[in-house]
VOSETOR-348171 format. One line per 8 residues: number of its first residue (from 1); their letters; for each residue y, x, z of N, C-alpha, C. Coordinates in steps of 0.02 Angstrom, whole numbers, padded with zeros to 5 digits. Atoms other than C-alpha are relative to their C-alpha. Layout:
N
NUM> A> Y:X:Z:Y:X:Z:Y:X:Z | ... $
! end
This chain:
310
1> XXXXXXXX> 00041:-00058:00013:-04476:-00553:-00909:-00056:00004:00051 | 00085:-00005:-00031:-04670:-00529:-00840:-00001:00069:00020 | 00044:-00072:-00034:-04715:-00362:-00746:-00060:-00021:00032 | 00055:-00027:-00033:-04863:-00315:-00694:-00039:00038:00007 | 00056:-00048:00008:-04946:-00205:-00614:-00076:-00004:00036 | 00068:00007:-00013:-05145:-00164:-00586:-00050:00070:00001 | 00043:-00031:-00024:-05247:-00034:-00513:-00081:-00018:-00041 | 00031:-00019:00038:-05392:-00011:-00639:-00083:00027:00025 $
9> XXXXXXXX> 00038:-00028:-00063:-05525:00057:-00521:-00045:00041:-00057 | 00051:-00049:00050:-05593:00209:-00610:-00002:-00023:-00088 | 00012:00025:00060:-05558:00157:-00779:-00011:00065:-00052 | 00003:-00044:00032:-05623:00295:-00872:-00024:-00023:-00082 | 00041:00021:00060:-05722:00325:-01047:-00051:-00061:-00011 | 00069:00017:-00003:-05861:00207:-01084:-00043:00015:-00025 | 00048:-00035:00018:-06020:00256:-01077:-00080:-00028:-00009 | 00071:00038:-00009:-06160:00109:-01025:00041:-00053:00000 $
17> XXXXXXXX> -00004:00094:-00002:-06166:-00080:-01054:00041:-00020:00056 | -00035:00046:-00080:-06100:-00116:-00871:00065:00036:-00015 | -00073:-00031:-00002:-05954:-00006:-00901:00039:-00043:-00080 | -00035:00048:00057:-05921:-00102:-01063:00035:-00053:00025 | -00045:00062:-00032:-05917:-00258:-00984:00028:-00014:00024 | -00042:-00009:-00044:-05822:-00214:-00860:00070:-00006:-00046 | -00045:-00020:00064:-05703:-00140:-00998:00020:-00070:-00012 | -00012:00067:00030:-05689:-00302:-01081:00030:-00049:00055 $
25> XXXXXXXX> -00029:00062:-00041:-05655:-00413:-00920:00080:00042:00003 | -00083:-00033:00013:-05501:-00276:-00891:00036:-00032:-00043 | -00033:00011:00051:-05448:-00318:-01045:00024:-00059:-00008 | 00001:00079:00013:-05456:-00501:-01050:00046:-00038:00051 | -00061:00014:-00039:-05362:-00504:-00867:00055:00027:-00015 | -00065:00002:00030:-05223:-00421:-00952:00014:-00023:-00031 | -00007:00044:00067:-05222:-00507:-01109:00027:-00088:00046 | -00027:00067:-00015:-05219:-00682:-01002:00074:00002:00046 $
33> XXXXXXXX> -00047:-00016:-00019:-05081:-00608:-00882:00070:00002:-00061 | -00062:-00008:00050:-04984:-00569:-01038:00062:00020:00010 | -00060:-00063:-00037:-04861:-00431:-00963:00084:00008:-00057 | -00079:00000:00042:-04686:-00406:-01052:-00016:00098:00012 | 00046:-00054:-00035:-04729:-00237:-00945:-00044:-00005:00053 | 00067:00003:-00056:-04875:-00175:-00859:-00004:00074:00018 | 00015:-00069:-00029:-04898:-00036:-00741:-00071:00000:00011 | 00066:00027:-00014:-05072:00021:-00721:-00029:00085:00049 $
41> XXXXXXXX> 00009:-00027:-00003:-05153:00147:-00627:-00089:00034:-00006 | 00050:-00029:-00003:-05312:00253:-00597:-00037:-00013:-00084 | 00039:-00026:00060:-05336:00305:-00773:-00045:00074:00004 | 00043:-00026:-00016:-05491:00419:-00761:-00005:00063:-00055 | 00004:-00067:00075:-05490:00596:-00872:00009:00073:00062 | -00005:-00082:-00015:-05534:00784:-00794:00049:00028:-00029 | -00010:-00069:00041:-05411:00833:-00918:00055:-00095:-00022 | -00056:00036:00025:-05221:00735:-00965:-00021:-00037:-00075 $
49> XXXXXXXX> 00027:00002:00068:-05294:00727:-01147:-00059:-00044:00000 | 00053:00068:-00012:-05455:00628:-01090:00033:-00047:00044 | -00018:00042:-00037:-05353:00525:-00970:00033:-00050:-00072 | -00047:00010:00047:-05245:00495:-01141:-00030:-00053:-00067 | 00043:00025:00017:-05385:00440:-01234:-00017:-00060:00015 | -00014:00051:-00046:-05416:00317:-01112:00041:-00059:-00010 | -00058:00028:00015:-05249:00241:-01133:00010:-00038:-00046 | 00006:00034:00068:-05255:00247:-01312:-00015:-00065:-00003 $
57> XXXXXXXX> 00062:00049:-00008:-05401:00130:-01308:00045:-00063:00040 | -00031:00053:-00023:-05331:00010:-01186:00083:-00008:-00019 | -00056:00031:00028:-05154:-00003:-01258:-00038:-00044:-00072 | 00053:00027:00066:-05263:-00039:-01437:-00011:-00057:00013 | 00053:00052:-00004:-05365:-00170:-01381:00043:-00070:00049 | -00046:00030:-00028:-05234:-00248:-01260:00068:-00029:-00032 | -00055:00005:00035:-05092:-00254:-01399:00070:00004:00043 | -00071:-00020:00001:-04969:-00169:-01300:00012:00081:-00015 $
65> XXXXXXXX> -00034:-00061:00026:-04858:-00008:-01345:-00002:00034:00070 | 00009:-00058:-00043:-04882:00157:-01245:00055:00059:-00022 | -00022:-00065:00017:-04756:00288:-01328:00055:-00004:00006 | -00074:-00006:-00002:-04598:00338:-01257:00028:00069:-00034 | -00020:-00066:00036:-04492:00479:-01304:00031:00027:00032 | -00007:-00055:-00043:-04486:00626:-01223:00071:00038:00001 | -00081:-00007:00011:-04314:00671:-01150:00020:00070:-00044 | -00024:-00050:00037:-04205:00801:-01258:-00044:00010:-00064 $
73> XXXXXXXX> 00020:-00026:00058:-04301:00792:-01401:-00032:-00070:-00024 | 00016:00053:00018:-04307:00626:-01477:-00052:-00014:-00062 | 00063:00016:00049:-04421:00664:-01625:-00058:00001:00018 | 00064:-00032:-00026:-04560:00703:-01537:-00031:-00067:00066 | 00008:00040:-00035:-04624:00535:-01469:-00089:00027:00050 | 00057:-00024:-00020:-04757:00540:-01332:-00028:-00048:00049 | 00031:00059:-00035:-04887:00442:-01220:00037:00002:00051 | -00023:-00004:-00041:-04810:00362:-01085:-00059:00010:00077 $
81> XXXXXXXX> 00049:-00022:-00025:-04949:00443:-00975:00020:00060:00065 | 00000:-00044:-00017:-04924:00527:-00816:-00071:00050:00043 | 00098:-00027:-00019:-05064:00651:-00757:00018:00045:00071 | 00021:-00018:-00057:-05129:00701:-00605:-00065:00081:00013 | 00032:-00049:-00007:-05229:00847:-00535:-00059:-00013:00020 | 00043:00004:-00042:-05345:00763:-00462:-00034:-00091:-00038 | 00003:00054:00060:-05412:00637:-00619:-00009:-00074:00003 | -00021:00068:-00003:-05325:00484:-00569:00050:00003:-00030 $
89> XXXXXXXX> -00064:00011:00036:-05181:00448:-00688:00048:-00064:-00009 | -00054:00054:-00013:-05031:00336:-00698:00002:-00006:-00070 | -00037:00015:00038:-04952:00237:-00834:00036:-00063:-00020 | -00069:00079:00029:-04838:00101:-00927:-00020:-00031:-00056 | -00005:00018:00052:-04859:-00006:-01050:00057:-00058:-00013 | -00073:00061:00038:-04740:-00140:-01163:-00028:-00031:-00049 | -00019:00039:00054:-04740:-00278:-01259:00018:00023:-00057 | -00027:-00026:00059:-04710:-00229:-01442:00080:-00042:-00022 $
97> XXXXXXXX> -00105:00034:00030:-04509:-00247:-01506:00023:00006:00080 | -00024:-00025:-00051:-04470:-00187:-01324:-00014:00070:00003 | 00013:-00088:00035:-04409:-00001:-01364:00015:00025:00059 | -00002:-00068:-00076:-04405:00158:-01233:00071:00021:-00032 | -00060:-00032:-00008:-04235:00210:-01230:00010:00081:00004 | 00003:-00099:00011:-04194:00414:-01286:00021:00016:00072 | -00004:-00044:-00061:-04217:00518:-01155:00003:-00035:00054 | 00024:00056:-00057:-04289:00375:-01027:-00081:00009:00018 $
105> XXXXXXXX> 00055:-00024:-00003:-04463:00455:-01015:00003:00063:00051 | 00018:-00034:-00043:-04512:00547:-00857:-00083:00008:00023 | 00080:-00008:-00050:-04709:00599:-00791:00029:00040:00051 | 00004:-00050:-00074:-04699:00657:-00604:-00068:00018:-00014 | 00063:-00027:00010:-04866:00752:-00627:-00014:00018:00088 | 00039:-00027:-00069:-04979:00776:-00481:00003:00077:00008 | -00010:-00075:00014:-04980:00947:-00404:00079:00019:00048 | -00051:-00034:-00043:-04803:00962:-00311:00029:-00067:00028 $
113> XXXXXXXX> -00035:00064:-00049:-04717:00794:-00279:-00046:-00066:00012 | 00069:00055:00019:-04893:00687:-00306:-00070:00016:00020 | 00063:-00016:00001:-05055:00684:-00252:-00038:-00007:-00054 | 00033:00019:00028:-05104:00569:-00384:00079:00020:-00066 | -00062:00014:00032:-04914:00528:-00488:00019:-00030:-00027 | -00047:00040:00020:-04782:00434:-00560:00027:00016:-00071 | -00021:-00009:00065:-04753:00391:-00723:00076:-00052:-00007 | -00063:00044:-00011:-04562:00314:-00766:00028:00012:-00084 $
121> XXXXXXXX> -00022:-00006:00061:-04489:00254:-00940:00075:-00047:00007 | -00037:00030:00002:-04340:00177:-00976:00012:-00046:-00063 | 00003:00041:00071:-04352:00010:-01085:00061:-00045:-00010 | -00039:00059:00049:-04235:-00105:-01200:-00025:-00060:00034 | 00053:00047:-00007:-04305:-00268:-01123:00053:-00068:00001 | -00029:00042:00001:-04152:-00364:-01150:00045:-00024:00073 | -00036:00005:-00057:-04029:-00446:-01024:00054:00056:00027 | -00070:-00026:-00015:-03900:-00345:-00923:-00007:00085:00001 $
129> XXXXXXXX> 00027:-00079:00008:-03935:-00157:-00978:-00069:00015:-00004 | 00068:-00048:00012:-04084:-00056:-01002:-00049:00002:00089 | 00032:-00004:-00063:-04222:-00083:-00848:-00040:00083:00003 | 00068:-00055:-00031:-04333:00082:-00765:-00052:-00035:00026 | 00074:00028:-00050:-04515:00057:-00733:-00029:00040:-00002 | 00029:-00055:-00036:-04611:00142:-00630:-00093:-00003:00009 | 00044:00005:-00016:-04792:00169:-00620:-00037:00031:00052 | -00002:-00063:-00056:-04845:00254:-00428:-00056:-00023:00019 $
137> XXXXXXXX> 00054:00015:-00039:-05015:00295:-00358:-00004:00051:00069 | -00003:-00055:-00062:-04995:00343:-00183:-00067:00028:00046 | 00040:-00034:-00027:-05084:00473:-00066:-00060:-00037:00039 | 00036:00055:-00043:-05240:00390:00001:-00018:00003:00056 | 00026:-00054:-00056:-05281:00508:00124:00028:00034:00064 | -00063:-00043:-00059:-05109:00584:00225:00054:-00051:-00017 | -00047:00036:-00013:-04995:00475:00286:00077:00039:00004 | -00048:-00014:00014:-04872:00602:00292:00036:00023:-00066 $
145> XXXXXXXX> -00007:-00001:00075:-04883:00631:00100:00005:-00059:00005 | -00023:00091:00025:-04877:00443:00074:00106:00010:00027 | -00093:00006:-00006:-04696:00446:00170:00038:00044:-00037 | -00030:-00022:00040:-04641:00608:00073:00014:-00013:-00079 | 00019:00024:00034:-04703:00547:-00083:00061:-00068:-00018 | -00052:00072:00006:-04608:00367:-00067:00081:00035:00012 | -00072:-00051:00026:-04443:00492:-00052:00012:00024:-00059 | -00004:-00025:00073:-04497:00573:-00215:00044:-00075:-00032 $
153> XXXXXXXX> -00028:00093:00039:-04492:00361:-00292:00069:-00001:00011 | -00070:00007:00001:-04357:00342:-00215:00072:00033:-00038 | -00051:-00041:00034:-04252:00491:-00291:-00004:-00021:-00060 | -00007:00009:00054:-04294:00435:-00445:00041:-00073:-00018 | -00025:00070:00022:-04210:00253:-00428:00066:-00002:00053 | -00068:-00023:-00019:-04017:00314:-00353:00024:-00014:-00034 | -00071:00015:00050:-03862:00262:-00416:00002:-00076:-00036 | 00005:00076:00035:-03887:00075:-00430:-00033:-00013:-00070 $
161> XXXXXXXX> 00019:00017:00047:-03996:00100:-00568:-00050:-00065:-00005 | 00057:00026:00011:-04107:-00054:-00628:-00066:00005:-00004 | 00060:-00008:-00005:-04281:-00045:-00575:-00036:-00042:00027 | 00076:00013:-00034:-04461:-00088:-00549:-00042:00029:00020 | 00034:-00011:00003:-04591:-00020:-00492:-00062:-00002:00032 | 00079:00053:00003:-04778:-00062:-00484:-00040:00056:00033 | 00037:-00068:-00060:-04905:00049:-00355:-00077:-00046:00028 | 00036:00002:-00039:-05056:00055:-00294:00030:00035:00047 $
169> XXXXXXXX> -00040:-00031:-00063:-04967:00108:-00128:-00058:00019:00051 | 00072:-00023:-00040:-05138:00162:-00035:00039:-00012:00068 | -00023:00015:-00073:-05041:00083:00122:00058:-00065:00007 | -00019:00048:-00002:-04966:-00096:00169:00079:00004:00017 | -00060:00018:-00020:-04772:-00154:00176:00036:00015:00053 | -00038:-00030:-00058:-04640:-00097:00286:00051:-00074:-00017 | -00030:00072:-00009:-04528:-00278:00221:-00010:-00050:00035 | -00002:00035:-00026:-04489:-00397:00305:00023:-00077:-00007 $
177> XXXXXXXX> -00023:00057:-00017:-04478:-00582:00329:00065:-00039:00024 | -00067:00030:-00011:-04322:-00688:00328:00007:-00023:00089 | 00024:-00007:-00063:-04372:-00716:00516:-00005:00063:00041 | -00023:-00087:-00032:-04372:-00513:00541:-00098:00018:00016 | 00067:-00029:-00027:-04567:-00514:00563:-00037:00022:-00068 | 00040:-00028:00074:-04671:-00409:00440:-00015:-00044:-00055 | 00003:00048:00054:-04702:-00484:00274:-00087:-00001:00016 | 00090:-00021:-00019:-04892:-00425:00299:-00009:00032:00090 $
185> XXXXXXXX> 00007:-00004:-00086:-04966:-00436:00478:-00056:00061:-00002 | 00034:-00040:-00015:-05072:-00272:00534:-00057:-00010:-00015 | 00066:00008:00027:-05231:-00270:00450:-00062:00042:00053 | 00035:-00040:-00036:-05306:-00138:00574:-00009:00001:00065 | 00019:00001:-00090:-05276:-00197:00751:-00066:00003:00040 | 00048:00011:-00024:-05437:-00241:00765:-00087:00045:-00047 | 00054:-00062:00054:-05546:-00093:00652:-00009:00056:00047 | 00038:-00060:-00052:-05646:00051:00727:-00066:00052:-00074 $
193> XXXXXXXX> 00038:-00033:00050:-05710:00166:00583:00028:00069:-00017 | -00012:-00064:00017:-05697:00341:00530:00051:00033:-00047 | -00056:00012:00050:-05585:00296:00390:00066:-00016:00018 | -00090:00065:-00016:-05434:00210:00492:00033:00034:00011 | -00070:-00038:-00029:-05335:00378:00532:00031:-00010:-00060 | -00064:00028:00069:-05281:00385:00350:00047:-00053:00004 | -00038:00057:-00003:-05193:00214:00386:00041:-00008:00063 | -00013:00026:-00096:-05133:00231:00568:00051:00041:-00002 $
201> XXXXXXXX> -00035:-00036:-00040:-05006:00293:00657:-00029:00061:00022 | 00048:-00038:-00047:-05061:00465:00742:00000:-00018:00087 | 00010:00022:-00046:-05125:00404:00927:-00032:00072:00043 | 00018:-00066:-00050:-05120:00557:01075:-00085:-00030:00016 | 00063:00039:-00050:-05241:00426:01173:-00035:-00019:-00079 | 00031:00040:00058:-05377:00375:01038:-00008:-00075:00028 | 00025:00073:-00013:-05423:00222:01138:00064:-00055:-00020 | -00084:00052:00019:-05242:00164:01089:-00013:-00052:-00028 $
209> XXXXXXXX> 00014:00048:00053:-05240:00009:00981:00035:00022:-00058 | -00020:-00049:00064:-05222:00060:00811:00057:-00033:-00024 | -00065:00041:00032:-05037:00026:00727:-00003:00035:-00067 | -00009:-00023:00080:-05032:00033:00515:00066:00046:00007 | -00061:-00068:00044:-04921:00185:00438:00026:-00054:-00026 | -00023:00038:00035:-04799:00075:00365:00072:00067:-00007 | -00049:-00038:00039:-04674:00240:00343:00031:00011:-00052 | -00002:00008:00064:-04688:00254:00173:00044:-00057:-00013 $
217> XXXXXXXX> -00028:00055:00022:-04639:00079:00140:00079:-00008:00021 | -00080:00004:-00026:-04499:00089:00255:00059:00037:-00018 | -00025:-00063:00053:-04432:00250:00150:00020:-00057:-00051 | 00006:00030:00023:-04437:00122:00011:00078:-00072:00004 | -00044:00068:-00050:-04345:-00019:00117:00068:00023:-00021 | -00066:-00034:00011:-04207:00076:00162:00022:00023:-00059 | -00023:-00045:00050:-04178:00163:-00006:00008:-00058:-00058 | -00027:00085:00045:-04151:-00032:-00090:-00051:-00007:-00047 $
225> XXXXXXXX> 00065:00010:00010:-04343:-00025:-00151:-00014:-00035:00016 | 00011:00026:-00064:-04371:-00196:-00097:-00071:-00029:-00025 | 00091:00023:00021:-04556:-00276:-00108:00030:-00063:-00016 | -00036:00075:00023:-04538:-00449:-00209:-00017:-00027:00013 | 00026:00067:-00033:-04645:-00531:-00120:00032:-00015:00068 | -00031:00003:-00064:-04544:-00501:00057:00071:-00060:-00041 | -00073:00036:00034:-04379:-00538:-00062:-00004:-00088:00005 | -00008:00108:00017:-04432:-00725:-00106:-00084:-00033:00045 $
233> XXXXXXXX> 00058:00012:-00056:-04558:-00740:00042:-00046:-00054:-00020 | 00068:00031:00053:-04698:-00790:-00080:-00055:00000:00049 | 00040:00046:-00048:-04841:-00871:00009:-00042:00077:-00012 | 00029:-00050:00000:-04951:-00711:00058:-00074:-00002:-00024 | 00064:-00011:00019:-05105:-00641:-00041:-00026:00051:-00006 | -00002:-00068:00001:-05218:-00499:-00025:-00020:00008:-00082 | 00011:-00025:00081:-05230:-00373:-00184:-00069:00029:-00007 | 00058:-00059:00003:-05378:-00277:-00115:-00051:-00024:00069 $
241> XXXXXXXX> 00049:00021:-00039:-05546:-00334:-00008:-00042:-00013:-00003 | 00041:00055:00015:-05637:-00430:-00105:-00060:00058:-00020 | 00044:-00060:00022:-05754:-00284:-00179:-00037:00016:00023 | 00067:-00033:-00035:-05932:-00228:-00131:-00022:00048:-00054 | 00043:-00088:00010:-06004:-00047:-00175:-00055:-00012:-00036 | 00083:00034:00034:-06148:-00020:-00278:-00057:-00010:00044 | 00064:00009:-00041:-06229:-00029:-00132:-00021:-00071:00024 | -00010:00058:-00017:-06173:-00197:-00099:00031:00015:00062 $
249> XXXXXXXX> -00006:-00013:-00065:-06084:-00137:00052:00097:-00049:-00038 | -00067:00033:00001:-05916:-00233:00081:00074:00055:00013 | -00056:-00053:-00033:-05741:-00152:00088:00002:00017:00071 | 00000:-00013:-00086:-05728:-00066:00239:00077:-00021:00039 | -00039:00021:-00012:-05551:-00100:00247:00038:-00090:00020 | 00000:00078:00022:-05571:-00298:00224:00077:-00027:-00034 | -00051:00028:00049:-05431:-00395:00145:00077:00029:00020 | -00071:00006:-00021:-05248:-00335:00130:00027:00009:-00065 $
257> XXXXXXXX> -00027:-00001:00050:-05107:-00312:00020:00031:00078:-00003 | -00030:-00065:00023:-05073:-00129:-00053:00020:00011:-00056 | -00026:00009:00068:-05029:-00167:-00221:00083:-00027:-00013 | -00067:00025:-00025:-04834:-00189:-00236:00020:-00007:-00062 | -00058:00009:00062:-04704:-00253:-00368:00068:00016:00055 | -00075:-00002:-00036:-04534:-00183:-00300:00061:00030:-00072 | -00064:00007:00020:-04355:-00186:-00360:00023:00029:00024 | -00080:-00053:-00030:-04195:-00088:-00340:00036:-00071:00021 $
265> XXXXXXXX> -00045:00046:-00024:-04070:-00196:-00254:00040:-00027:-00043 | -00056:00049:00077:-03953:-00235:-00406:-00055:-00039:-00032 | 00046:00037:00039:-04113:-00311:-00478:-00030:-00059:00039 | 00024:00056:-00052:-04170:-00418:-00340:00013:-00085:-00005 | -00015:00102:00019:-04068:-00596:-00391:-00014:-00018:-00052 | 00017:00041:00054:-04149:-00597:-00548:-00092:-00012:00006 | 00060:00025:-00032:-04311:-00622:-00452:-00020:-00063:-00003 | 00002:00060:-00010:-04383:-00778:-00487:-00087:-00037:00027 $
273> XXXXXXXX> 00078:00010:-00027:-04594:-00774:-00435:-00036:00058:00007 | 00045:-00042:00001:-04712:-00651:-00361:-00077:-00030:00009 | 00054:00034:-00030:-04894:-00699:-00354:-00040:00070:-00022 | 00064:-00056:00013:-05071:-00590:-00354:-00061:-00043:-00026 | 00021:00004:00051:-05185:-00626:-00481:-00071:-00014:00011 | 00092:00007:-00023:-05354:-00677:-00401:-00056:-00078:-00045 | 00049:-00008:00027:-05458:-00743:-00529:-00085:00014:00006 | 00066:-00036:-00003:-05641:-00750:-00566:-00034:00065:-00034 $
281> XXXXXXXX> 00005:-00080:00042:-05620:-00615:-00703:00035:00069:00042 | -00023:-00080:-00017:-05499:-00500:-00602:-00040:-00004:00052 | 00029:-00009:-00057:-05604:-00511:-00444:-00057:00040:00015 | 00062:-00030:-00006:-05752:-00457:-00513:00043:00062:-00065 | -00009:-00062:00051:-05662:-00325:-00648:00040:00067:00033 | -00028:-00051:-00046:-05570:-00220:-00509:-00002:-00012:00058 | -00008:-00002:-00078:-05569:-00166:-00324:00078:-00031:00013 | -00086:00069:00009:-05368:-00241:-00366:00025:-00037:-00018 $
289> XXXXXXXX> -00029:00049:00049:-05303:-00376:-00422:00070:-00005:-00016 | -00085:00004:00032:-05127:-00393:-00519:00027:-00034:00050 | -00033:00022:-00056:-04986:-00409:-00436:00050:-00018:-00076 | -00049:00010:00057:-04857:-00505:-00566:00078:-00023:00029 | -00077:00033:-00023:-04654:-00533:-00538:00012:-00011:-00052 | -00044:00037:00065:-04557:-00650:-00650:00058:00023:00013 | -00077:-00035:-00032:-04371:-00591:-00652:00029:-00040:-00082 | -00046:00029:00042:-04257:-00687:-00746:00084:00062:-00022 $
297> XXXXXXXX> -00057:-00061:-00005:-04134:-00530:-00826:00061:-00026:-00037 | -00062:00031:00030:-04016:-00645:-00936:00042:-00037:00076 | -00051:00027:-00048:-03960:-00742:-00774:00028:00066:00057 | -00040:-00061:-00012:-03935:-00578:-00700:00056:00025:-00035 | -00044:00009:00046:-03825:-00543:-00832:00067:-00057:00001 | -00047:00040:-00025:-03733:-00710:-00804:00044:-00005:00063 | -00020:00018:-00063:-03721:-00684:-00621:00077:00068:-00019 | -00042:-00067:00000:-03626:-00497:-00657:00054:-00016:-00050 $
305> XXXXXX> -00040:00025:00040:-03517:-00589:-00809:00046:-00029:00065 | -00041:00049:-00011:-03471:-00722:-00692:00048:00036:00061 | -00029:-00028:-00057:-03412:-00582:-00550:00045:00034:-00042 | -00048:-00038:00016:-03314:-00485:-00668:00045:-00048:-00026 | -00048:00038:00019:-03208:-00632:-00709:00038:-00031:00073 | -00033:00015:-00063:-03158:-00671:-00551:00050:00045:00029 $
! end
């Protein structure tokens, strides 16, 4: 099975030629990815209903399925769309003949446990029970919302349930290396800009040397959230850097990895590849590039057969 997820960068209505084409490369890096699921974020709408719109459109044109069904009331199917207050939106999509499971449909809506929020469905996808996937766009701005926030995620994936889930995480890895040293090395030691508290530690002394917030992630860690690229210590790539402004101005942040595929711990040995998606189409069609995990869920299945016979 294929996940992936992808940060969208403003993907709103279209309205001019450049936003078409843009449109279209989106489309074409999902289409060649060819997702089983796909988490996606920063869907663009003042208003849940124009974010929805949105959606529509790119499930349409992408040929995957968007409609889960809304818990306790199974006739009443609905987008799997979660919305935000602040018109960045989350969501999920599927492969068609991979069904949402009754009453496996959750939106965390922005507004109390979200800056932006978390959308979560629960699909049929074959192999050893029913998987959760998660779509999370975290706080970009307060590091101490980013760590409460990654508590919310977390509560939602307790009790050894099967999960994924896919984030723009607006802040780098707290996993670690089979060696014990970060999976991702400090992107900021050496930055001096107006922008770097969002990402830092808070420092009494400013002249300090700056150390990444990696709280969040470590919330995550601990709570059997594990990043899949730490899991199978996949050769490291960034998701986010490459991008210049309309001004032509370069990221200010320069290259790192904030884009995550993570797993619940019961899901972890059916891990079988993480890579990030850098392309000449995704490079130039978003400020992110896909992050994809392969996960093999039938040999999962075999592994949990072959323990209950023992």
């Amino acid at each position: 099975m294929r996940f992936a997820s992808y940060n969208l960068f403003n993907l709103g209505s279209v309205k001019t030629r450049q936003e078409q084409d843009r449109y279209d490369l989106l489309v074409q890096v999902i289409r060649d990815l060819d997702p089983d699921v796909l988490a996606v974020q920063e869907l663009i709408g003042r208003t849940a209903e124009a974010a929805a719109t949105v959606l529509w459109r790119l499930a349409d044109d992408t040929g995957l399925d968007c409609l889960a069904v809304r818990p306790h009331d199974d006739s009443a199917p609905t987008l799997s769309l979660a919305s935000s207050t602040h018109t960045f939106h989350t969501a999920v999509l599927w492969r068609p003949g991979i069904e949402p499971v009754r009453g496996g449909w959750r939106g965390y809506d922005g507004g109390v446990d979200f800056w932006h929020s978390m959308a979560t469905v629960l699909l049929d996808v074959g192999g050893h029970g029913p998987v959760k996937f998660a779509s999370y766009h975290g706080d970009p701005f307060r590091g101490d919302f980013r760590y409460n926030e990654a508590r919310r995620v977390h509560s939602a994936f307790r009790s050894g349930v099967l999960g994924v889930v896919g984030s723009d995480s607006n802040s780098i890895s707290a996993d670690r290396r089979l060696d014990g040293a970060y999976y991702d090395a400090d992107p900021y030691t050496e930055q001096d800009h107006e922008w770097l508290e969002y990402q830092i530690l808070w420092r009494d002394n400013p002249d300090d040397p700056p150390v990444a917030d990696r709280r969040a992630g470590e919330v995550l860690r601990r709570g059997g959230l594990l990043d899949a690229a730490a899991v199978l210590d996949a050769p490291w790539q960034p998701s986010a850097g490459h991008w210049t402004d309309e001004n032509g101005d370069p990221d200010i942040w320069g290259e790192r990895r904030i884009d995550h595929a993570r797993v619940t711990r019961s899901l972890a040995p059916a891990l079988r590849e993480h890579r990030i998606v850098r392309t000449a189409q995704s490079l130039a069609a978003s400020d992110h590039c896909p992050v994809v995990a392969e996960l093999d869920l039938y040999a999962l299945a075999d592994a949990v057969s072959t323990e209950e016979q023992r």
